[in-house]
N, C-alpha and C positions, 0 to 999 in steps of 0.2 A: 591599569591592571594591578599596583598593587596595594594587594590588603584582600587579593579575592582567590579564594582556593582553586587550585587546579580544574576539579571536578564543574564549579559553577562557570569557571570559564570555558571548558570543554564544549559544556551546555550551553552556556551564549554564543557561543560560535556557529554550533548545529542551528541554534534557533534564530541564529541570523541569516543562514543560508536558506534554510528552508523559505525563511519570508522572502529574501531574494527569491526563490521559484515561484513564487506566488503571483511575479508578474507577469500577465499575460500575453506579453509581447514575446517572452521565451528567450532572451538575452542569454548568449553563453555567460555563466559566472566565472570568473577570474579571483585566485586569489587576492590580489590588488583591490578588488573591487568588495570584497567581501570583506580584507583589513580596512578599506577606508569608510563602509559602512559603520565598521563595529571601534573606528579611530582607534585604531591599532596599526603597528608595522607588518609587512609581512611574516617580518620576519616572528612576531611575537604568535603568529597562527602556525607558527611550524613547531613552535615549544612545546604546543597541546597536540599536535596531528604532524606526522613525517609527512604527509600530503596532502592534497588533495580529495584523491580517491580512499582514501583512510574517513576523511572528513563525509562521507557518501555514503563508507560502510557503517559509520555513526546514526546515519539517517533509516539505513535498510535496517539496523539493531532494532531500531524505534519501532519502525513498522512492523516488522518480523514480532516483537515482543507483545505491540498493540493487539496487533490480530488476534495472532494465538493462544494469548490469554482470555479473547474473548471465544473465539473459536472453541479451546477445549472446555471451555465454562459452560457452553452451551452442549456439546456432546454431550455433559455427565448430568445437566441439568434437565433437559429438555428429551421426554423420552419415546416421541413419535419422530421415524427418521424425516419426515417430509419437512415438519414443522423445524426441524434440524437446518434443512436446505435452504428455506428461506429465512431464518436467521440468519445466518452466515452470511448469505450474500443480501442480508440487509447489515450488516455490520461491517463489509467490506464497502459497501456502498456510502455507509453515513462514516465512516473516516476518512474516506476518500471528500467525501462534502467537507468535515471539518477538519481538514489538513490539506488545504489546496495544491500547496508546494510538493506535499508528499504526492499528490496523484502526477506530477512528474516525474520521477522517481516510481513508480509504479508500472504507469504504460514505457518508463527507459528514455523518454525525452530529454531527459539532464543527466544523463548516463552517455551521450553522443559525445565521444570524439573524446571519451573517459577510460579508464582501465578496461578491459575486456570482462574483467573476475565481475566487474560489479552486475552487466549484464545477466551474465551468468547467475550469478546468485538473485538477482531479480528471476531469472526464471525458475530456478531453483525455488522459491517464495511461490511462483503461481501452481508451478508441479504438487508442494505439499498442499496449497489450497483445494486444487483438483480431488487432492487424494482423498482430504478429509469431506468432499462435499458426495464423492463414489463411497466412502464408507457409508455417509446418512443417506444416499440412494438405494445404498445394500440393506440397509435395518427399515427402508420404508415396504423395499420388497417382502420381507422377511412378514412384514406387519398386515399385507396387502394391499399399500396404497403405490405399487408401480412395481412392472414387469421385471423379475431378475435380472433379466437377459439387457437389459437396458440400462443398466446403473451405469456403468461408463461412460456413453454416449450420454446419458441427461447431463453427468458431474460436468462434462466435455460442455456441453451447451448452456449450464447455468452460468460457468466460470468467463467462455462465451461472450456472454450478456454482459456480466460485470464489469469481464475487460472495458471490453464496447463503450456502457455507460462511463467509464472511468476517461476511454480517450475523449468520448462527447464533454465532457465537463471542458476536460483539460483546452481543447480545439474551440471551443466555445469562449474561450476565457473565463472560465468559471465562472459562465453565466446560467448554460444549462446544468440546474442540476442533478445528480447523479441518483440519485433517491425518488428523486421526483414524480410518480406513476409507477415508480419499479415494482412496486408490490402484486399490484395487480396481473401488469406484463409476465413477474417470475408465476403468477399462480394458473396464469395461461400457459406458459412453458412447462409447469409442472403435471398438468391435466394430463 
């Protein structure tokens, strides 16, 4: 560890965990297990994180950050709300493919038997994803491609889906992937 800035080791640590999630076997991680991947002491992964669950909200920043920078980039860009919907939950879908670890951390499987908060702000994460997929259900009504009175109930069933595909990957051993046909599927749900 030294001669490497805090910040880079911060970041090797997250990105060491996360590859630990990526095995499909679903192994509780252990600090212990995560210092002797990155041959480190435990004690040297407490210098960079008080915990654990600090080390998790590292990983939810990530994703939280990922998303929503794609998410609001497509709101401002993209100006039919349907074509909004499926964006999104093709963006949610293909980082879920390319961050396998993180699709743990998403459906709460490496969140078991962890802080309660981190739960929680995982669902907090799916809540504003909702939100934002019921605001492009609102502007498709608005456009007339889907009934007003239904924006809720669609945002509710694409998100749904997403989930869904996301536990399929995960359950599969990211074999099935998450992307995979989705396209199609969401433009049937969207009809």
């Amino acid at each position: 560890m030294p001669n490497q800035k805090t910040g880079e080791r911060k970041l090797q640590i997250l990105q060491a965990l996360a590859e630990m999630l990526e095995n499909p076997k679903g192994e509780k991680i252990t600090t212990a297990a995560l210092a002797a991947r990155l041959e480190v002491s435990e004690a040297a992964l407490y210098r960079h994180f008080a915990s654990k669950a600090q080390m998790y909200e590292g990983l939810i920043g990530f994703i939280e950050t990922s998303v929503f920078t794609l998410v609001n980039k497509i709101a401002q860009s993209e100006e039919r709300g349907l074509r909004q919907v499926l964006a999104m939950a093709s963006v949610l879908l293909d980082f879920a493919q390319q961050n396998p670890g993180m699709t743990k951390v998403l459906i709460g499987d490496a969140l078991v038997n962890e802080d309660e908060r981190l739960q929680q702000r995982m669902n907090q994460f799916v809540d504003r994803v909702e939100l934002a997929f019921r605001q492009s259900w609102k502007l498709a009504a608005v456009q007339g491609d889907a009934p007003e009175s239904e924006a809720a109930a669609r945002a509710s069933l694409v998100m749904a889906f997403v989930i869904g595909r996301w536990h399929r990957f995960a359950k599969s051993g990211f074999e099935l992937r998450p992307a995979e046909g989705a396209m199609l599927q969401l433009a049937l749900l969207a009809g």
